[in-house]
C-alpha positions as CSV (number, residue, x, y, z in Angstrom):
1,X,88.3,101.1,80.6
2,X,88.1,101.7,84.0
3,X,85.2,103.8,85.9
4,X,85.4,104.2,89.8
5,X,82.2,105.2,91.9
6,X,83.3,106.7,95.5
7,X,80.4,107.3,98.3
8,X,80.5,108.0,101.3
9,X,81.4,111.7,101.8
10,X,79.6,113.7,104.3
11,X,79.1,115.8,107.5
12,X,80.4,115.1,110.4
13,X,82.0,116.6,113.6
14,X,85.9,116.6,114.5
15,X,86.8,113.3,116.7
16,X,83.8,111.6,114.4
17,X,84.3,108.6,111.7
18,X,83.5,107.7,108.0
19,X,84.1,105.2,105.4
20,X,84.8,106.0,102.1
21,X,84.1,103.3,99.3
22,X,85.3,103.0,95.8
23,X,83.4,100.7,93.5
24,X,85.5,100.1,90.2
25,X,84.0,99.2,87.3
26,X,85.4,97.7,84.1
27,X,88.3,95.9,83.2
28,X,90.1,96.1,86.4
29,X,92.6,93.5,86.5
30,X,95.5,95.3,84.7
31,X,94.8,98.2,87.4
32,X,96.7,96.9,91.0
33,X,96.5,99.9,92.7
34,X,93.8,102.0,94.5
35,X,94.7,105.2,96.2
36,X,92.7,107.8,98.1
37,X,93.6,111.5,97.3
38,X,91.9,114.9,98.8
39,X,92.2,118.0,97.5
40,X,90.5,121.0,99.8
41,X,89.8,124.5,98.2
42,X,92.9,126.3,97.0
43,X,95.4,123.8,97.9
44,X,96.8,120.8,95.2
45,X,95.5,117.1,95.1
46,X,97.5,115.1,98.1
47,X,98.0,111.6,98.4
48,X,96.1,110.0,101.4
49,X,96.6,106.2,101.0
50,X,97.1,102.8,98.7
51,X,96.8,99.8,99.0
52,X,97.7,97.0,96.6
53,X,94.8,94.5,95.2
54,X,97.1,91.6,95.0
55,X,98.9,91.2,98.2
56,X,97.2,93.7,100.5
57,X,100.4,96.3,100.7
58,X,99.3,99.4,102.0
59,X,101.2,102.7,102.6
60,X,99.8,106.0,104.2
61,X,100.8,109.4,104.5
62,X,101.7,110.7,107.5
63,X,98.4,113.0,108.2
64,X,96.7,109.5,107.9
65,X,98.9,107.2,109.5
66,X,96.9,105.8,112.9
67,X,93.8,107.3,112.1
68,X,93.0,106.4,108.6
69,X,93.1,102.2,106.9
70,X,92.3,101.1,103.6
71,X,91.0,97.7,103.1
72,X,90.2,95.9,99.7
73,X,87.4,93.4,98.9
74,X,88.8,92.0,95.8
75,X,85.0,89.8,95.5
76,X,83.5,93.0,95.3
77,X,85.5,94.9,93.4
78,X,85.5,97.5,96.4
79,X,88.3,99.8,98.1
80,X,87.5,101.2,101.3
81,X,88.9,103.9,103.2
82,X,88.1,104.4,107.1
83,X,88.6,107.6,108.5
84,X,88.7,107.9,112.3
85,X,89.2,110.6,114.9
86,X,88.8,113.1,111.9
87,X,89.8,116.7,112.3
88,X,88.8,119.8,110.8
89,X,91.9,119.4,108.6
90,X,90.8,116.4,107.1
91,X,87.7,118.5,104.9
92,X,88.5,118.3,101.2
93,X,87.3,116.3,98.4
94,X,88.4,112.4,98.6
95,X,89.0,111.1,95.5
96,X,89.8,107.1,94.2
97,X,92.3,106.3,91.9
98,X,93.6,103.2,89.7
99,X,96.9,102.6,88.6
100,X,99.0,100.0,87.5
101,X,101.5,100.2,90.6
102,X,101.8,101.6,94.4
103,X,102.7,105.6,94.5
104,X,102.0,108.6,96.3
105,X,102.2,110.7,92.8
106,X,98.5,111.6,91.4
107,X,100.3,111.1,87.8
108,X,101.2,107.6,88.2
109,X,97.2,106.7,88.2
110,X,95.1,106.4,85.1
111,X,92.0,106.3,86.5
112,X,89.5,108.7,88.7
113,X,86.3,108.5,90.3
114,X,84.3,112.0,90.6
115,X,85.0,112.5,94.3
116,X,83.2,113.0,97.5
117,X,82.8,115.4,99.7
118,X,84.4,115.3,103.4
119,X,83.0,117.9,106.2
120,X,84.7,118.2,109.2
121,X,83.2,120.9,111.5
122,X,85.0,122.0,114.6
């Protein structure tokens, strides 16, 4: 069993900057991948980013390519997601995800953390 713990969330105005942070917990070393998903009100869970604990692989979607990175710190068991130059588009709920390989698909991970809340005011 896996359980993920994200913080980070909050407030903060467009052009500002956070970072996210997924703690996972568990048996964690069947589970390669962490991904970052968002889902804002009325709209369906997207994918964000992943990265791979093994080798560092990362891919991004293209809302979150240049502004967004995710790191991994495999001694801490922590995934990280740094958001930069954030927009007003960017508020949702960010959510951290374990799976066994790479994707953009929410249904290929078997693992989720509760979310936190991103503001972005205008």
């Amino acid at each position: 069993q896996v359980q993920l713990v994200e913080s980070g969330g909050g407030l903060v105005q467009a052009g500002g900057s956070l970072r996210l942070s997924c703690v996972s917990l568990g048996r964690t070393s069947r589970s390669n991948a962490r991904g970052w998903f968002r889902q804002a009100p009325g709209k369906e869970r997207e994918f964000v980013a992943v990265i791979s604990r093994n080798d560092g692989r990362t891919n991004y979607a293209d809302s979150a390519k240049g502004r967004f990175t995710i790191s991994t710190d495999n001694t801490k068991n922590t995934v990280y997601l740094q958001m930069n130059s954030l927009k007003p588009e960017d508020t949702a709920v960010y959510y951290c995800a374990a799976g066994w390989e790479m994707s953009a698909r929410p249904s290929e991970y078997h693992y989720w953390g509760q979310g936190t809340q991103v503001t972005v005011s205008s």
